[in-house]
C-alpha positions as CSV (number, residue, x, y, z in Angstrom):
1,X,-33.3,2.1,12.1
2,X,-29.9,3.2,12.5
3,X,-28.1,3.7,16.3
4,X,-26.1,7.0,17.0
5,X,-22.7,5.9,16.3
6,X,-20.4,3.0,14.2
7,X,-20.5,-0.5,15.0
8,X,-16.5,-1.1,15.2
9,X,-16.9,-4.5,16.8
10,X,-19.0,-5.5,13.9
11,X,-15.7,-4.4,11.5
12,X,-13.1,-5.5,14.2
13,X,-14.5,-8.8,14.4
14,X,-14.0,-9.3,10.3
15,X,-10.4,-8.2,10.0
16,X,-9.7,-10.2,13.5
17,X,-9.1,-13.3,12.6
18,X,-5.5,-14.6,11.3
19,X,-6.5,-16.0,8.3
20,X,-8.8,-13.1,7.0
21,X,-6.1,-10.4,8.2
22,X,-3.5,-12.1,6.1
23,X,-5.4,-12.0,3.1
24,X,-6.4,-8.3,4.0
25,X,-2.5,-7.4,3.8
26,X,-1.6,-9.1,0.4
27,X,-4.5,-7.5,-1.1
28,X,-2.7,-4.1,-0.1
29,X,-1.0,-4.8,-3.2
30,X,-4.0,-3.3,-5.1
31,X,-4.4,-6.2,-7.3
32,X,-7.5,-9.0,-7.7
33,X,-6.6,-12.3,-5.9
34,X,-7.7,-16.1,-6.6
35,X,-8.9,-17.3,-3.0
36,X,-6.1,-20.0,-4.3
37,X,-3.7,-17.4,-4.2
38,X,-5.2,-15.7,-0.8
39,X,-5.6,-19.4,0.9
40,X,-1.3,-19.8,0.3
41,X,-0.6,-17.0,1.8
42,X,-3.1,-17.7,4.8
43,X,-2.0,-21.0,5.5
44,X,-5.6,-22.2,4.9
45,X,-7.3,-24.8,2.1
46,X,-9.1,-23.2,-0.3
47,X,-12.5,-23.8,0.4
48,X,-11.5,-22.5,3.7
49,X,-10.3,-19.5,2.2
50,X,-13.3,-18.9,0.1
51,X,-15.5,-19.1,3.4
52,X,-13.2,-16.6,4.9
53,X,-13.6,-14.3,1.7
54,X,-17.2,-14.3,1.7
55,X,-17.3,-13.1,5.4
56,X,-15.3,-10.5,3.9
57,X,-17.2,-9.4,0.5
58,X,-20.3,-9.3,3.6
59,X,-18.5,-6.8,6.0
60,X,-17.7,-4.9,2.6
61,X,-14.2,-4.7,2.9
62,X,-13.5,-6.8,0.2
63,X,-14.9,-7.1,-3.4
64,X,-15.6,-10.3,-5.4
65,X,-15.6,-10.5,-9.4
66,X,-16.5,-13.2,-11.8
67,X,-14.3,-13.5,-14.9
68,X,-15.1,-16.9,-16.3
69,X,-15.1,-19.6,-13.3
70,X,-13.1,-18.1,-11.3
71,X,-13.6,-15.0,-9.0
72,X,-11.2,-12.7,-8.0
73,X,-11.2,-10.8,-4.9
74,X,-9.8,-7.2,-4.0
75,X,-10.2,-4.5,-1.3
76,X,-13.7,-2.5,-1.7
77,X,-11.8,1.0,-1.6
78,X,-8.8,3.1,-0.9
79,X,-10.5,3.9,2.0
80,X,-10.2,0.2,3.3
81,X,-6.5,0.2,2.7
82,X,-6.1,3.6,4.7
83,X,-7.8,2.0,7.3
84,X,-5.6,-1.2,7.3
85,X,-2.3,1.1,7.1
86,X,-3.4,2.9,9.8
87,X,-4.0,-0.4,12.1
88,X,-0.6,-1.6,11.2
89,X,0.9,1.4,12.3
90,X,-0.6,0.6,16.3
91,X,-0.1,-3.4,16.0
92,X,2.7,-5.8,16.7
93,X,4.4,-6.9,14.4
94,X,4.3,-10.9,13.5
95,X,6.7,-13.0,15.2
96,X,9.6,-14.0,12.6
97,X,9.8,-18.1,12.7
98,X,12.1,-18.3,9.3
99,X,14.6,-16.8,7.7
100,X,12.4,-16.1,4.7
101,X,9.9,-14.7,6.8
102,X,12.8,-12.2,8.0
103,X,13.4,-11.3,4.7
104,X,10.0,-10.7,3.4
105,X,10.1,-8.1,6.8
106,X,12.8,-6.6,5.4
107,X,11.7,-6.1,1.9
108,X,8.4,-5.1,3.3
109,X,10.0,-2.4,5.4
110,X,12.7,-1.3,2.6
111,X,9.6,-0.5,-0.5
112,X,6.0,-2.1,-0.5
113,X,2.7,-1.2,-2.2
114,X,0.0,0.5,0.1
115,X,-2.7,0.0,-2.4
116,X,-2.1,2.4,-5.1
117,X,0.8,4.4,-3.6
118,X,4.1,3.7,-2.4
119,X,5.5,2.8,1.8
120,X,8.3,1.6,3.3
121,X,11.3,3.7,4.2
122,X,11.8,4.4,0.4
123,X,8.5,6.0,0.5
124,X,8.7,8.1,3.4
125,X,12.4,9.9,1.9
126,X,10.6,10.4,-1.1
127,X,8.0,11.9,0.5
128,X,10.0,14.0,2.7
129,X,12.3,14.9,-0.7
130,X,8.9,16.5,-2.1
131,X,7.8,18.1,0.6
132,X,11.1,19.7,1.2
133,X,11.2,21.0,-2.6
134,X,8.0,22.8,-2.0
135,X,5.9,20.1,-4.5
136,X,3.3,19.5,-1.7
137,X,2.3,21.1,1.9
138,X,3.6,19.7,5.5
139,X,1.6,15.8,5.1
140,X,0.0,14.8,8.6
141,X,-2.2,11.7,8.4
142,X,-4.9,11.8,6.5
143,X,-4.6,15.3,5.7
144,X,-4.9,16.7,2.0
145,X,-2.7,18.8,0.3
146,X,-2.9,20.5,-2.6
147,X,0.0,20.1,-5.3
148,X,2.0,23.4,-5.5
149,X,4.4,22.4,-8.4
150,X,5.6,19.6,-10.3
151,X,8.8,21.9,-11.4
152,X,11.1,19.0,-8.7
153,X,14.4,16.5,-10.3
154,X,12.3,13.8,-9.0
155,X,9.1,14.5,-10.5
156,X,11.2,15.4,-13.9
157,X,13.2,12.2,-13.6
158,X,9.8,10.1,-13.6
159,X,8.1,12.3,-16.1
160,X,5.1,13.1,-13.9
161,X,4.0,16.6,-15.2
162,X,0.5,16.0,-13.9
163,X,-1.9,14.1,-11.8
164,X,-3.8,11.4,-12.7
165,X,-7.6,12.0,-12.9
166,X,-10.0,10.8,-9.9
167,X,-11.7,12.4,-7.1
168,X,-9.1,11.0,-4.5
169,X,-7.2,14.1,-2.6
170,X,-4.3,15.8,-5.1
171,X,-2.3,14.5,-2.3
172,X,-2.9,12.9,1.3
173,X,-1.0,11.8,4.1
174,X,-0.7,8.2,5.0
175,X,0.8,7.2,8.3
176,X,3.4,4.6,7.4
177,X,3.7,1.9,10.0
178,X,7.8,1.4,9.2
179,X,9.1,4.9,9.9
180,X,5.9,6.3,12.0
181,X,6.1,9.4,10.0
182,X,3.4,10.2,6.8
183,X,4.2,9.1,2.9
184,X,2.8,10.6,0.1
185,X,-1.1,9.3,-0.8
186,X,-3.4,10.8,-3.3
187,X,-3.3,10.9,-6.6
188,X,0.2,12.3,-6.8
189,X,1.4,9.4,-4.8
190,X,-0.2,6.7,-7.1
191,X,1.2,8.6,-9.8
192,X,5.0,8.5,-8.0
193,X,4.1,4.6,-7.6
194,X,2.9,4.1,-11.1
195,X,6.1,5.4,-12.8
196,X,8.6,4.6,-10.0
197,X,7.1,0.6,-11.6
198,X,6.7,1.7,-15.3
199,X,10.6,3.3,-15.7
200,X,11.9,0.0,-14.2
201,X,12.8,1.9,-10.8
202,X,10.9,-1.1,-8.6
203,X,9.5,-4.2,-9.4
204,X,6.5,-6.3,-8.2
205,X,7.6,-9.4,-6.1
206,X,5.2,-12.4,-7.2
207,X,4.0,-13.5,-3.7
208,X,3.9,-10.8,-1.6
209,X,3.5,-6.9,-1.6
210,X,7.0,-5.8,-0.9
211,X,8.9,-4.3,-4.3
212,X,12.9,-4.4,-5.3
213,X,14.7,-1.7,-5.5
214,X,16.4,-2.4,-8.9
215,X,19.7,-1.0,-10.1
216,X,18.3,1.4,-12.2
217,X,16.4,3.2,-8.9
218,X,20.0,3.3,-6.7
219,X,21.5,5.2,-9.4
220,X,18.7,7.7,-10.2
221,X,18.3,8.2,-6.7
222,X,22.3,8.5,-6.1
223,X,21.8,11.2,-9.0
224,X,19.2,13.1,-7.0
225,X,21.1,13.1,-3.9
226,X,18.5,10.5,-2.2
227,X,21.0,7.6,-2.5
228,X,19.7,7.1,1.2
229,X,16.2,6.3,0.1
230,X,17.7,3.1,-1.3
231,X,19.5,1.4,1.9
């Protein structure tokens, strides 16, 4: 028989331990993880990992899928990744004990994947860019918008002339933790991510969720006046 309101300890309690919370973040990627893969960047073994992921796959914020002997793990929803972008954006951030840790930080600021859209400062301009041309409404966080027009340089540049189907929000708000201000969610924002990767703009990093900011996006952005989106 159900009480009369949400059992956030239950949920708190999953996410709140070190191990499980790293493994939450590199799953922001959007992609299906070995618990090999999960226990590196966790700093456990793997069968410690996989005890970790099944407390996990039981508080259903994770997913677990057989393909052949091995089973590959993901976040249950975009909903999960909202809430994990919005915790970010109220927590500390990690103390920096190497200079590769420092670096990831500042890749991970600079462009990152929030599950199937784009954050990071790059994000946020963009966002701002579209908003500004009239594309989308004022974004707060986790508000929808509609999408007004696609007639914007940026859009034309990526050849996005629609959105991608789905029943997700034409467009949404997501609070980034970097800049404290929304980027662009929704279908319209996976779609922005999807080509920004597809036309060479950004590239995936292999062992973490931050993205580089190729040549090729520094001069199209130069080009569109958001040269500033870049640095």
């Amino acid at each position: 028989m159900a009480t009369g309101d949400y059992n956030l300890a239950a949920t708190a309690r999953a996410i709140g331990e070190p191990a499980r919370a790293a493994m939450l973040l590199r799953m922001m990627d959007g992609r299906r993880h070995t618990a090999r893969e999960l226990a590196d960047v966790a700093g456990v073994v793997p069968s410690t990992a996989s005890a970790h992921l099944g407390h996990l796959v039981r508080a259903g914020l994770v997913t677990a899928v057989a393909e052949g002997r091995t089973r590959l793990h993901a976040l249950a929803s975009p909903e999960v990744a909202a809430v994990l972008e919005a915790l970010a954006a109220v927590s500390p951030l990690l103390p920096v004990e190497s200079l590769r840790e420092a670096r990831i930080g500042s890749r991970l600021r600079a462009a990152r994947l929030c599950y199937s859209h784009l954050g990071g400062r790059l994000a946020v301009v963009l966002t701002r860019a579209l908003v500004d041309g009239g594309v989308v409404g004022e974004l707060a966080e986790g508000a929808s918008s509609t999408v007004h027009s696609f007639d914007h340089p940026l859009l034309r540049a990526l050849d996005i002339t629609d959105l991608p189907p789905g029943s997700a929000p034409a467009a949404r708000g997501c609070l980034d933790w970097t800049k404290r201000a929304p980027h662009l969610a929704g279908r319209l924002g996976t779609a922005v991510a999807t080509r920004l990767l597809d036309h060479g703009w950004l590239r995936r990093r292999p062992r973490d969720r931050a993205l580089t900011i190729t040549p090729t996006a520094r001069a199209h952005l130069d080009r569109l006046g958001l040269g500033s989106a870049a640095n």
